[in-house]
C-alpha positions as CSV (number, residue, x, y, z in Angstrom):
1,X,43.9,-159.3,23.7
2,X,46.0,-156.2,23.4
3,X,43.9,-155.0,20.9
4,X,40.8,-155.5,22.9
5,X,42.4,-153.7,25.6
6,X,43.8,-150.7,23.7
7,X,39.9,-150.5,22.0
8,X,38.1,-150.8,25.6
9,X,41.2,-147.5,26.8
10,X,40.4,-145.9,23.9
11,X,36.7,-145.6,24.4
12,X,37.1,-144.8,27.9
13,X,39.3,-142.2,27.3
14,X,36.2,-140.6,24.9
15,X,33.9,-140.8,27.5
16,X,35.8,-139.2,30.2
17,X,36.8,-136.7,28.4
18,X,33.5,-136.0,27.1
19,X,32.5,-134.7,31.0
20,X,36.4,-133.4,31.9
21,X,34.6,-131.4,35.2
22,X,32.3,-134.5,36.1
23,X,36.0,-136.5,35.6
24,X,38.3,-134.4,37.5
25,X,36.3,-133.8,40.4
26,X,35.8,-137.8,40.9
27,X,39.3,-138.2,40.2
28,X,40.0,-135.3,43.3
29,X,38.0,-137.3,45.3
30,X,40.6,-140.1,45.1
31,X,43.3,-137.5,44.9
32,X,42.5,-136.3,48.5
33,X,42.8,-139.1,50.4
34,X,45.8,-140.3,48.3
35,X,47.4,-136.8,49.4
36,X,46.8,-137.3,53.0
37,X,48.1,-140.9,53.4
38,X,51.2,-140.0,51.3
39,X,51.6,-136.7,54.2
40,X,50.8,-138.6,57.0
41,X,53.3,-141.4,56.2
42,X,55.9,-139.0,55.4
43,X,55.9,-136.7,58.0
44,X,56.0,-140.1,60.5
45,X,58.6,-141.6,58.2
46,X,60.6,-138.2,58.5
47,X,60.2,-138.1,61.9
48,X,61.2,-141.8,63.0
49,X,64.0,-141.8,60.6
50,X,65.1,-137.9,62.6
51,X,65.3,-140.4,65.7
52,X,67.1,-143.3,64.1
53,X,69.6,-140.9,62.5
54,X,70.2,-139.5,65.6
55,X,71.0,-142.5,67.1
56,X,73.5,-143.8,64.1
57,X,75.1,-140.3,65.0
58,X,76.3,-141.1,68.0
59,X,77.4,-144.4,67.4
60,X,76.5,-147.8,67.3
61,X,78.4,-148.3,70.7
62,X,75.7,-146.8,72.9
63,X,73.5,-148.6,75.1
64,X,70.6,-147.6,77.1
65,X,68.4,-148.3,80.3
66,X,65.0,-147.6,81.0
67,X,62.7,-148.6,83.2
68,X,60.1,-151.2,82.0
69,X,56.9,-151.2,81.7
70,X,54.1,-154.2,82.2
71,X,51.9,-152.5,80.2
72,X,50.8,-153.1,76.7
73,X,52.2,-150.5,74.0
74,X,49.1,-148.6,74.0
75,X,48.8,-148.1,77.1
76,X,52.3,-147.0,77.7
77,X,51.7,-144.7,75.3
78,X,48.2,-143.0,76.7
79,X,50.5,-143.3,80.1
80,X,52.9,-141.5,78.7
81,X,51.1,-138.5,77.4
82,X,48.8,-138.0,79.9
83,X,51.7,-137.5,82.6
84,X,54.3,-135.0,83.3
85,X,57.2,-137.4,83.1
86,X,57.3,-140.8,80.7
87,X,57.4,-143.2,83.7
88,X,55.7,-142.7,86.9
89,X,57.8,-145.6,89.0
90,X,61.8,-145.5,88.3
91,X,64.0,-147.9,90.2
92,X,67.0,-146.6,88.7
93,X,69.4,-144.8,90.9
94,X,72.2,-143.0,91.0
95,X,73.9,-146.2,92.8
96,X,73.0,-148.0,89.1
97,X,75.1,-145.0,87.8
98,X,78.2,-146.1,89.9
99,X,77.8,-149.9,89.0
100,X,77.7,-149.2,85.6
101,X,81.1,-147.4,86.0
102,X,83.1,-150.9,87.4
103,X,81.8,-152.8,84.6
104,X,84.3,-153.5,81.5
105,X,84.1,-151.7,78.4
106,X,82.3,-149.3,79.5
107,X,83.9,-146.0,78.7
108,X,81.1,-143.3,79.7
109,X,78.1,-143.1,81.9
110,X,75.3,-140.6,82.0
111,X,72.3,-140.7,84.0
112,X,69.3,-138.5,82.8
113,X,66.4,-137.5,85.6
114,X,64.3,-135.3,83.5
115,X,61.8,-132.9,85.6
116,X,59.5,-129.8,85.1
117,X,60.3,-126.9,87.1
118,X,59.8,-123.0,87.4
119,X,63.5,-121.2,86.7
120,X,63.8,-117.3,87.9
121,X,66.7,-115.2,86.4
122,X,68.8,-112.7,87.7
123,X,66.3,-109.7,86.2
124,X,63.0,-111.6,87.6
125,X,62.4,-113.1,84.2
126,X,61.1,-116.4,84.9
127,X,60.5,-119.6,82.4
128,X,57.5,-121.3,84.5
129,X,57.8,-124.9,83.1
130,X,61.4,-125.5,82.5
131,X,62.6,-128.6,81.5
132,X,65.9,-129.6,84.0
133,X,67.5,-132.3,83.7
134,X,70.0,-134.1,86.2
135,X,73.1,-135.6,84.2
136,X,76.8,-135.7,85.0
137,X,80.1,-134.7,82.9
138,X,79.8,-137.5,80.4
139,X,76.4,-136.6,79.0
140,X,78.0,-134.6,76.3
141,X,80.6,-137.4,75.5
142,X,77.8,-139.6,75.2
143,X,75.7,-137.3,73.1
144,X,78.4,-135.7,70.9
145,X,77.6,-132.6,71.6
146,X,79.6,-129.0,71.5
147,X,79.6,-125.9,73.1
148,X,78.7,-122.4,71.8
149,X,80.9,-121.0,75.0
150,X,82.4,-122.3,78.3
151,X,82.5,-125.5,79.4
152,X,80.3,-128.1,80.8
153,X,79.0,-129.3,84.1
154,X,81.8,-130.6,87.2
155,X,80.3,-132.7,89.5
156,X,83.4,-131.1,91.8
157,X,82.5,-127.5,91.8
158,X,82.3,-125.7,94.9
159,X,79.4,-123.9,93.9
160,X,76.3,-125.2,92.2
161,X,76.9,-125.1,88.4
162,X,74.8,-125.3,85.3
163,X,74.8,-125.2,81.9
164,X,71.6,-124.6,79.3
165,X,70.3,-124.3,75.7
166,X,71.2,-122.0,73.6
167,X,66.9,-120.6,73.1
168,X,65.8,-121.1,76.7
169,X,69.3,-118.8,77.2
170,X,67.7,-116.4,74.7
171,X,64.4,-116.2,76.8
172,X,66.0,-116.0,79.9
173,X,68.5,-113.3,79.0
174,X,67.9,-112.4,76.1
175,X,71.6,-113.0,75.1
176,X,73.7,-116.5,74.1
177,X,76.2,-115.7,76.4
178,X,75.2,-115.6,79.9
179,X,78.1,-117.4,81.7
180,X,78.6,-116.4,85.3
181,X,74.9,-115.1,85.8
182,X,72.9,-117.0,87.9
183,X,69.5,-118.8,88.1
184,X,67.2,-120.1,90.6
185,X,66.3,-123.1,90.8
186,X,63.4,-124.5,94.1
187,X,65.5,-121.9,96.0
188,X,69.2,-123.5,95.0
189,X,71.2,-120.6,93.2
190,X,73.2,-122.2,90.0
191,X,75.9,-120.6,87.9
192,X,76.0,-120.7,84.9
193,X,78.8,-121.9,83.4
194,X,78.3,-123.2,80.3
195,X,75.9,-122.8,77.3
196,X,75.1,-125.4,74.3
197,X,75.3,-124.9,70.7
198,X,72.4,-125.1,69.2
199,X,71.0,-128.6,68.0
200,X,68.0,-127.6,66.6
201,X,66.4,-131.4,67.3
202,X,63.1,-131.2,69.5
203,X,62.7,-134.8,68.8
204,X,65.0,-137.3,69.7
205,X,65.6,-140.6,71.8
206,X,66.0,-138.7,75.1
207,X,62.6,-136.7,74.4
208,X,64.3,-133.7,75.6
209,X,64.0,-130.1,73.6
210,X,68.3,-129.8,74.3
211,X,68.1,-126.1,73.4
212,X,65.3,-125.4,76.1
213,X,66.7,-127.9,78.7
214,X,68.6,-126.8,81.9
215,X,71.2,-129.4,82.6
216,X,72.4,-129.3,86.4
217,X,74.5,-132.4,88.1
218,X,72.3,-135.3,89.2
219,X,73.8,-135.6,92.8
220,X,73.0,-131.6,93.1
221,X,69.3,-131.8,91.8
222,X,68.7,-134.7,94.1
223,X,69.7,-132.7,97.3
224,X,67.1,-130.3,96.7
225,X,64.2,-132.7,95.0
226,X,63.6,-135.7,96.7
227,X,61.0,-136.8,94.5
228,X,63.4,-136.8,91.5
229,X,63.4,-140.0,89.6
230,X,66.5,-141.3,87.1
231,X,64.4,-142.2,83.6
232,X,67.4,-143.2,81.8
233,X,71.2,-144.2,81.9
234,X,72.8,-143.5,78.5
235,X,76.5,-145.8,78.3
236,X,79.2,-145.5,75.7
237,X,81.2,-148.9,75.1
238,X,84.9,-149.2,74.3
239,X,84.5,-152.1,72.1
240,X,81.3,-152.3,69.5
241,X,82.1,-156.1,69.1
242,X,81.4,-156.8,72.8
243,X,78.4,-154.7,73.1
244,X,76.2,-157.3,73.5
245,X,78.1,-159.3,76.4
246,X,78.5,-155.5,78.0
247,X,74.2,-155.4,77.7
248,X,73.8,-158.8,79.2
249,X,76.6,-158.0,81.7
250,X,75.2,-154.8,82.7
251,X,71.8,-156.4,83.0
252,X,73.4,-159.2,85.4
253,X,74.8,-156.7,87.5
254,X,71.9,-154.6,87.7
255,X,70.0,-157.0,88.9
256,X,72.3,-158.2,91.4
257,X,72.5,-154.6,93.1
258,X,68.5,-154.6,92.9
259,X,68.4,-158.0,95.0
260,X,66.9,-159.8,91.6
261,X,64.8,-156.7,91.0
262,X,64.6,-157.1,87.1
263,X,62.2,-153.7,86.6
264,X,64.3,-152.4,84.0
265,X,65.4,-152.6,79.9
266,X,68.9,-152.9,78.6
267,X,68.8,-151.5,75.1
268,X,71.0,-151.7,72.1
269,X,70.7,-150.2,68.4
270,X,67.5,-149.9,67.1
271,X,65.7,-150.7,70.2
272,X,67.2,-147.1,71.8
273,X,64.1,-145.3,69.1
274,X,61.4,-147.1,71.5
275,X,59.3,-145.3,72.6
276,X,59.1,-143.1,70.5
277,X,59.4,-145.5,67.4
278,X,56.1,-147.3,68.8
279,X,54.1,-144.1,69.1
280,X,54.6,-142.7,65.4
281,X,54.3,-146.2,64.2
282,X,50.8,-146.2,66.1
283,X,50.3,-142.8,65.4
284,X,50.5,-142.6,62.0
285,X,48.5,-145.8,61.7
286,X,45.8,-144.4,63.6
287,X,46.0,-141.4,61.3
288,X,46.5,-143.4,57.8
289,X,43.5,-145.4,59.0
290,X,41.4,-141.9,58.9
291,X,42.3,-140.6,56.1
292,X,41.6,-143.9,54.4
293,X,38.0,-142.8,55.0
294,X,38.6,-140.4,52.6
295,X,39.8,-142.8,50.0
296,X,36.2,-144.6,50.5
297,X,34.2,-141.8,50.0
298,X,36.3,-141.3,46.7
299,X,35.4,-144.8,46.0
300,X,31.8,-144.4,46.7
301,X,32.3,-141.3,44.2
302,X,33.5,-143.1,40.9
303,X,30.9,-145.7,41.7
304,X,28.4,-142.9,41.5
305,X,29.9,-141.5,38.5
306,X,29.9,-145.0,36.9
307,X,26.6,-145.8,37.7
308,X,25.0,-142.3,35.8
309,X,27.8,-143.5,32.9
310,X,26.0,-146.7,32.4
311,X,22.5,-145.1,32.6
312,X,23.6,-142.6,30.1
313,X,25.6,-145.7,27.9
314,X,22.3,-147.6,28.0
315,X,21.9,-147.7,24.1
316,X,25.5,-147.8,23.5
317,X,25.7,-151.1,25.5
318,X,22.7,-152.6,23.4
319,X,24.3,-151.9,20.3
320,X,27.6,-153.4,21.0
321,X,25.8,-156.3,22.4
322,X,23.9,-156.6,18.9
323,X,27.0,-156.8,17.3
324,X,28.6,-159.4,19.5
325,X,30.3,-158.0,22.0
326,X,30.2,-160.5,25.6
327,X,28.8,-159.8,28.9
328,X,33.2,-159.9,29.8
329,X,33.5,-157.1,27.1
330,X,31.2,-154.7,28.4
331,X,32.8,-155.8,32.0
332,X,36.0,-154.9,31.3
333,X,35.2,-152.0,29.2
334,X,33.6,-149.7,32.0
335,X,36.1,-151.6,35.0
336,X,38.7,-150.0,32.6
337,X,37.1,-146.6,32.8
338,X,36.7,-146.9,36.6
339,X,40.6,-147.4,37.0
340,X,41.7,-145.0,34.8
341,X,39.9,-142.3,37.2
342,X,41.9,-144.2,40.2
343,X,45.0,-144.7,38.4
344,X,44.5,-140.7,37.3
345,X,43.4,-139.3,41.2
346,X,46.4,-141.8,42.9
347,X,49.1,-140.0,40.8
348,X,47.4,-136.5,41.4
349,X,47.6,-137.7,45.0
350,X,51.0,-138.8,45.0
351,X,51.8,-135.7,43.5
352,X,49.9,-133.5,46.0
353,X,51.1,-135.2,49.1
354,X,54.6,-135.1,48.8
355,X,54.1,-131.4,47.2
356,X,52.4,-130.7,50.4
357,X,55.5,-132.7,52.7
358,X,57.9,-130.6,50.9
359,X,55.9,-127.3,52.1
360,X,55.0,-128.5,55.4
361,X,59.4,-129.5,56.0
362,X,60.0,-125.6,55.6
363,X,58.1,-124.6,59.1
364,X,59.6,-127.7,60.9
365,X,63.1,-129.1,61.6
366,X,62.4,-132.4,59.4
367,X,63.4,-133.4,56.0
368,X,61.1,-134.6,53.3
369,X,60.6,-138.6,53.4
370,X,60.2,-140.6,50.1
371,X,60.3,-144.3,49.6
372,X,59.0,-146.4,47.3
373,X,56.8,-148.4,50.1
374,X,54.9,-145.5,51.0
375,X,54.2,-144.8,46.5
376,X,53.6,-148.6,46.2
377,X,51.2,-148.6,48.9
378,X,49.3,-145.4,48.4
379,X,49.3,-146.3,44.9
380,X,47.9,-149.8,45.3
381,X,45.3,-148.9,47.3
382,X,44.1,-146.1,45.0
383,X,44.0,-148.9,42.3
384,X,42.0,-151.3,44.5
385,X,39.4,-148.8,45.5
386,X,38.6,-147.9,41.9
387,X,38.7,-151.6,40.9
388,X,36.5,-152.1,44.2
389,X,34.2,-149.2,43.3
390,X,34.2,-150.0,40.1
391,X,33.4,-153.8,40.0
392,X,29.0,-153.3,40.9
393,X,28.6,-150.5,37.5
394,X,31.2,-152.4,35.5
395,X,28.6,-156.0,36.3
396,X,25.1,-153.8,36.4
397,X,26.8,-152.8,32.8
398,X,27.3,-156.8,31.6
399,X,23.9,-157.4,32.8
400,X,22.1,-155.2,30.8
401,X,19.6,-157.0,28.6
402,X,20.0,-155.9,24.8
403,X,16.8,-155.4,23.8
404,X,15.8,-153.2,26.1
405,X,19.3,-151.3,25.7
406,X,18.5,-150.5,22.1
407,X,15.3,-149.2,23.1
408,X,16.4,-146.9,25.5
409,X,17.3,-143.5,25.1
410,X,19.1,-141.2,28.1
């Protein structure tokens, strides 16, 4: 058998490279849509483990609430992007902020009411969609976060205070150090009085860009934004052992200040990546799905190519026939041939994809991805289209009768 197998690999291997061109572009056909799974998975892969890191960062003693949602995952997700803020309908309050705060091992409580607004400067420079958000003093307890310079908000300050991101200080200013100047915000002067160090994460479980946010107190923003809406409360535990009685002890109380209103989500450890976990796992299926196409119309190449290689083989099949070689021979002969072109354009693809993941991590903030599921997968597939594509030339090849084989010439 291994003989027979090394024979049928080694007259492959003649034939392909007796048409290299006609060989290489088939095996770029298969190469291509190998590449742009292997990119498409990465960069997702990159980009949900950037979340999931972030959240192992801070700790495994955080919890989170949101509001929920009745609907299905998709369409929270066409909700969320086709609105200005992720959910439309909050019933969190600050009041939810203060009941948190009585409940046991609970160390630090953050609410976040994330808005779009126009901020004016000092000089008339003005940054017409902002992002604000309303938070207290333990947002950057919660968050581990630093300071490039002063200090951060006091929910006791006789004047209205704020602090912002390093870059949106940049466009304002045009300096990283603009404590004590002042900006506007719907007609309410703040101070600035503190400015972030620079995090460099656009992506993250808060969805906020923290170098271009503007973080003011909560109880401040709401005095001159009624419609402002808390979309999350971020809590540090104590204890890590008791998170889980704190979750279900949070969600009991909760509900008792709502008057059984249970429109909300208590969320622990992996759960905190939702939504954005369900959107690049959606995403990047949606997008692996297309560039399978590609990986078909590869297919649909090498069965082309096959199919002129048996018409030009014609009398080569006759004479091995003659000379006893089975309908299975001739079978696995040219199904060998078709997945040494797969086997050939997967690697190319492999090697193009994560060449092109490595290239596309030095414009943006994430790091390359690699694991073997995404090689195994891309890999297999490659495999299983040219064993696919290959099956109808590899059988039109069996079926050939002999006679008329030895009488034909190409």
């Amino acid at each position: 058998m291994a003989l027979l197998f090394r024979t049928h690999y080694e007259l492959a291997k003649s034939s392909l490279k007796r048409n290299r061109t006609r060989s290489f572009l088939t095996c770029l056909g298969i190469s291509i849509g190998v590449a742009s799974i292997v990119l498409i998975l990465s960069l997702m892969g990159s980009i949900s483990s950037l979340v999931s890191s972030q959240v192992s960062k801070i700790g495994s003693n955080l919890i989170v609430v949101r509001p929920s949602s009745t609907l299905s995952t998709v369409d929270s997700i066409v909700s969320e992007l086709t609105t200005s803020t992720q959910y439309l309908k909050s019933n969190l309050t600050l009041k939810d902020v203060t009941t948190i705060k009585k409940i046991d091992n609970v160390a630090a409580v953050s609410p976040l009411a994330v808005s779009v607004n126009s901020l004016k400067g000092e000089t008339d420079t003005t940054v017409p969609s902002a992002t604000v958000v309303g938070t207290n003093p333990d947002f950057i307890k919660i968050q581990n976060l630093s300071l490039k310079n002063g200090t951060f908000l006091r929910e006791d300050a006789e004047t209205p205070t704020a602090v912002i991101g390093s870059k949106l200080a940049g466009t304002l200013f045009g300096t990283a150090e603009p404590i004590g100047k002042a900006i506007t915000l719907l007609g309410q002067r703040f101070i600035i009085i503190g400015v972030l160090a620079e995090v460099d994460d656009p992506i993250n479980f808060n969805n906020i860009d923290l170098d271009n946010a503007f973080f003011v107190c909560a109880s401040a923003l709401n005095k001159i934004d009624n419609s402002l809406q808390i979309q999350q409360i971020n809590i540090r535990v104590e204890n890590t052992g008791s998170i889980d009685d704190t979750a279900s002890t949070i969600h009991e109380s909760l509900t008792a200040a709502k008057s059984g209103d249970t429109n909300f989500t208590v969320l622990k450890g992996d759960e905190i990546t939702h939504p954005a976990g369900s959107l690049l796992s959606i995403v990047s299926g949606i997008l692996s799905l297309v560039a399978g196409i590609s990986l078909i119309v590869g297919g649909i190449g090498i069965m082309n190519i096959m199919l002129v290689s048996v018409t030009e083989r014609t009398h080569e099949i006759g004479i091995r026939k003659a000379i006893g070689a089975t309908s299975g021979n001739i079978r696995f002969q040219f199904l060998i041939e078709a997945l040494i072109l797969s086997v050939i354009g997967g690697l190319m693809g492999l090697l193009l994809g994560y060449l092109l993941s490595f290239l596309l991590c030095l414009i943006t903030p994430f790091n390359p991805f690699i694991s073997w599921q995404i090689l195994a997968i891309t890999f297999g597939v490659s495999v299983l289209v040219g064993l696919i594509f290959g099956l109808y030339p590899a059988m039109k090849a069996a079926h050939k009768n002999p006679i008329y084989s030895l009488k034909f010439w190409a």
